[in-house]
N, C-alpha and C positions, 0 to 999 in steps of 0.2 A: 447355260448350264456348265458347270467346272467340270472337266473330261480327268478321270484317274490316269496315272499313268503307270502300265504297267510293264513290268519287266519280266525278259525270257524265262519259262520257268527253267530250266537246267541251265546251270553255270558252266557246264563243259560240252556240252551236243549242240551242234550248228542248227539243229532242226527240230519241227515236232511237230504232231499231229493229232488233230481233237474232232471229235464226232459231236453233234449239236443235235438237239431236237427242238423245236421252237425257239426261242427269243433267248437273247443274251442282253440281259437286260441295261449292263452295266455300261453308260457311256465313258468310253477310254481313250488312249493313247497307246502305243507302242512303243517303247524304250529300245530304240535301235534293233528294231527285227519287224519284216514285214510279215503280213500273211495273206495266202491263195487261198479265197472260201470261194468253195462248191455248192450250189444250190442241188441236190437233188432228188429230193422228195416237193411235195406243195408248193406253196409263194410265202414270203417273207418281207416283211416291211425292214430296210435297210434305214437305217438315219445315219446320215454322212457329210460329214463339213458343212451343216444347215441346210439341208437338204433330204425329203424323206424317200426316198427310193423301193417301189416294189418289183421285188425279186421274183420270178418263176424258175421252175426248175429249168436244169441245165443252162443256167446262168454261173458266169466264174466271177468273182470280183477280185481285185488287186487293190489290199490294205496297203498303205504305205504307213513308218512311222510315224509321222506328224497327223496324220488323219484321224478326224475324231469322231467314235463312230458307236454306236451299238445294234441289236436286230432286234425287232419287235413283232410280236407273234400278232400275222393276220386275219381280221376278223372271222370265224367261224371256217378257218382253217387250220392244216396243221404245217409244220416245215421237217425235213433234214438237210443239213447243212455240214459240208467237213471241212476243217483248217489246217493247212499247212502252214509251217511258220517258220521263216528261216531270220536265221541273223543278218545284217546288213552286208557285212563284210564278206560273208559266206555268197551272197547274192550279186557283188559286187565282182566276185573274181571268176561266177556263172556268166553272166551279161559281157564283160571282157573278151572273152572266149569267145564272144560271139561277132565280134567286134562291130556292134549295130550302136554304140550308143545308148542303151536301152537303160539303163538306169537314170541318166539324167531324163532323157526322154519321159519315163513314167512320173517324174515329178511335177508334172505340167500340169496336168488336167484336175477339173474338181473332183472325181472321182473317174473307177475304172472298171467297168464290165464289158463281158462279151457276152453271146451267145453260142455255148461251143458246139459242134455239128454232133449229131448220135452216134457217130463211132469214139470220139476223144470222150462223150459222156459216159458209153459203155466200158470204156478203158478205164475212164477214173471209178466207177463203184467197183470194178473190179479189182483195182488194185488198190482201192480203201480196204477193201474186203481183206485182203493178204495185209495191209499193213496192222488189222485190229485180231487177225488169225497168228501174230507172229508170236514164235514158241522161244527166241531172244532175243534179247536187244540188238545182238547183229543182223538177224533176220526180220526185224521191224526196219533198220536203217537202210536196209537194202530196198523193203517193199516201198519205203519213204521215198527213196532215190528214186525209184521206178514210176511213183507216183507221179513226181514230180515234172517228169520229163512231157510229156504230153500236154503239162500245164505252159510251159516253155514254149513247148510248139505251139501253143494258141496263142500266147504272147506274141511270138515273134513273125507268127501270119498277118497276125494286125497289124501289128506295126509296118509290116511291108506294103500292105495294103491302102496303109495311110501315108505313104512316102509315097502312093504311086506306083511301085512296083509291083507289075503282074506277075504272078508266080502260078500255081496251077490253077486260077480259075480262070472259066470262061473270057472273052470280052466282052459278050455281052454284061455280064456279075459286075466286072468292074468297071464298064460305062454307064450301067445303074448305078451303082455307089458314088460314083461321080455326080449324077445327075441329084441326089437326096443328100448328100454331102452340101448344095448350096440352099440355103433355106429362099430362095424365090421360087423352088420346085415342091414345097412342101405343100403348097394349098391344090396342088394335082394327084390322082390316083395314081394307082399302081399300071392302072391299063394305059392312061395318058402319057406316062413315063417310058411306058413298053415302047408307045408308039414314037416318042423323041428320038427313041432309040432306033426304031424302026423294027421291031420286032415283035409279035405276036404276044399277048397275053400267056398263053399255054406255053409257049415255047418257055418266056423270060423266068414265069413263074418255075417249073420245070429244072431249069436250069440253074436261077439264084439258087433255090431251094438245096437242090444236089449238092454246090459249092460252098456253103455259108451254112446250114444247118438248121438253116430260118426259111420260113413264107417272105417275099419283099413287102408281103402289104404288113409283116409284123414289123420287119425290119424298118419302115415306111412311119411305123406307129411309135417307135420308139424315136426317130428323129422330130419328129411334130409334137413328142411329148418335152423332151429337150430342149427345142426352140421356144416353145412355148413358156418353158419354166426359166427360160433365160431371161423373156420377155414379160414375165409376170414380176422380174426380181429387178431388172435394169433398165425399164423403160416406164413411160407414161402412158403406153397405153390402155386402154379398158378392155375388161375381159371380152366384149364384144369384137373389138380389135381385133384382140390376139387369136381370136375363134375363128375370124377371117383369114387373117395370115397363113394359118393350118389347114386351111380348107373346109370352115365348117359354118354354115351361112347364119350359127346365132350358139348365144350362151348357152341355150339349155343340152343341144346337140355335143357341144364342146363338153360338159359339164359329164355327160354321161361317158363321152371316151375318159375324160380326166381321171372319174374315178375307177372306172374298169383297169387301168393303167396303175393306179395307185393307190386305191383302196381311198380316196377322199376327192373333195369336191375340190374347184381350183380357189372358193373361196377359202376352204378348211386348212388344205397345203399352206397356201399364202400366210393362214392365221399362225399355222403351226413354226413354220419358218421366221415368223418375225420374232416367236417367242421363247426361240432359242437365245 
């Protein structure tokens, strides 16, 4: 499918921001300006670089410009979604400042979400809230600004987090991410992992949860979903297989996390990705 490419709507404002209720049907491109969308209201089917993605609330994704992308309203639900959108350049001289490398860094990956913790989500509807309540365009750039910063701080947690660097979470948090970080740990539980860890179910759970904003067995559910979709797309083996690897002793089992994950079966995903 040919992706539009669209360009920033203002010629002169480095930024902008749009409020979404379900699907954006239009698959696009970005003309030099990324955008930070917020899931948060319902789930949302995300389609991204061949890839179909389902979203839940307090999910952040990072558009990049070359990513081709649109949001498809999921079955017999509804979504809201908010867009920040900044220019290249404007983004480029943020990440700088930070001096993490972070611009090239996010060019890597097929795509890019988090899960941000309920105090960054309660900050961002709050300060969507003052940016669609702004009485002028300086007092919308401001709320913009404000907005934004907390999106920056989830950015640059993860990124820490994935260099390695322990910053305020727990050890136990990030000898878990370590351990689900290698996919020979994917076809184990959350309790099994505890215990590599050497740590108690209740305690770990407890603990990731408070640090990361997630349950580990969601956090858990989304690496097995991953690997899994890496191995449906680059490898030869059969859905049986790949149902093992994740831990799930046959197709039909697998079939049902698949689609609860994604709103499609793995042979539907599969079908729908090759016909892009």
């Amino acid at each position: 499918m040919e992706a539009v490419r669209l360009p920033f709507e203002s010629p002169t404002d480095k930024i902008m921001f749009h409020m979404y209720h379900n699907s954006y049907p239009t698959y696009h491109t970005h003309i030099d300006f990324w955008e930070f969308m917020f899931i948060s209201e319902g789930t949302i089917i995300h389609k991204i670089n061949g890839q179909m993605r389902k979203l839940s609330k307090n999910t952040l994704c990072v558009i990049r410009p070359a990513d081709k992308h649109c949001m498809i309203q999921s079955p017999q639900t509804s979504s809201l979604h908010f867009n920040l959108a900044l220019r290249s350049e404007y983004l480029k001289e943020i990440f700088a400042g930070f001096g993490l490398e972070l611009y090239d860094k996010l060019q890597k990956d097929d795509f890019i979400e988090y899960n941000v913790s309920p105090s960054i989500a309660e900050l961002l509807v709050k300060y969507s809230d003052n940016i669609l309540c702004a009485d002028s365009a300086t007092t919308k750039i401001q709320a913009m600004t404000l907005y934004l910063m907390p999106v920056l701080q989830e950015i640059c947690s993860h990124y820490l987090i994935n260099k390695g660097i322990k910053r305020q979470y727990c050890f136990c948090t990030n000898e878990l991410i370590q351990l689900m970080n290698d996919p020979s740990n994917l076809s184990l539980s959350v309790s099994e992992l505890a215990k590599k860890c050497g740590y108690s179910y209740s305690h770990i759970n407890r603990v990731f949860t408070r640090d990361i904003g997630i349950t580990p067995t969601d956090f858990l559910k989304k690496k097995k979903l991953t690997y899994a979709q890496e191995l449906m797309l680059h490898s030869d083996m059969s859905m049986s297989e790949i149902a093992f690897k994740i831990g799930y002793s046959g197709y039909s089992h697998f079939s049902d996390f698949f689609k609860g994950m994604t709103s499609f079966t793995p042979v539907e995903w599969l079908k729908n990705i090759r016909n892009l």
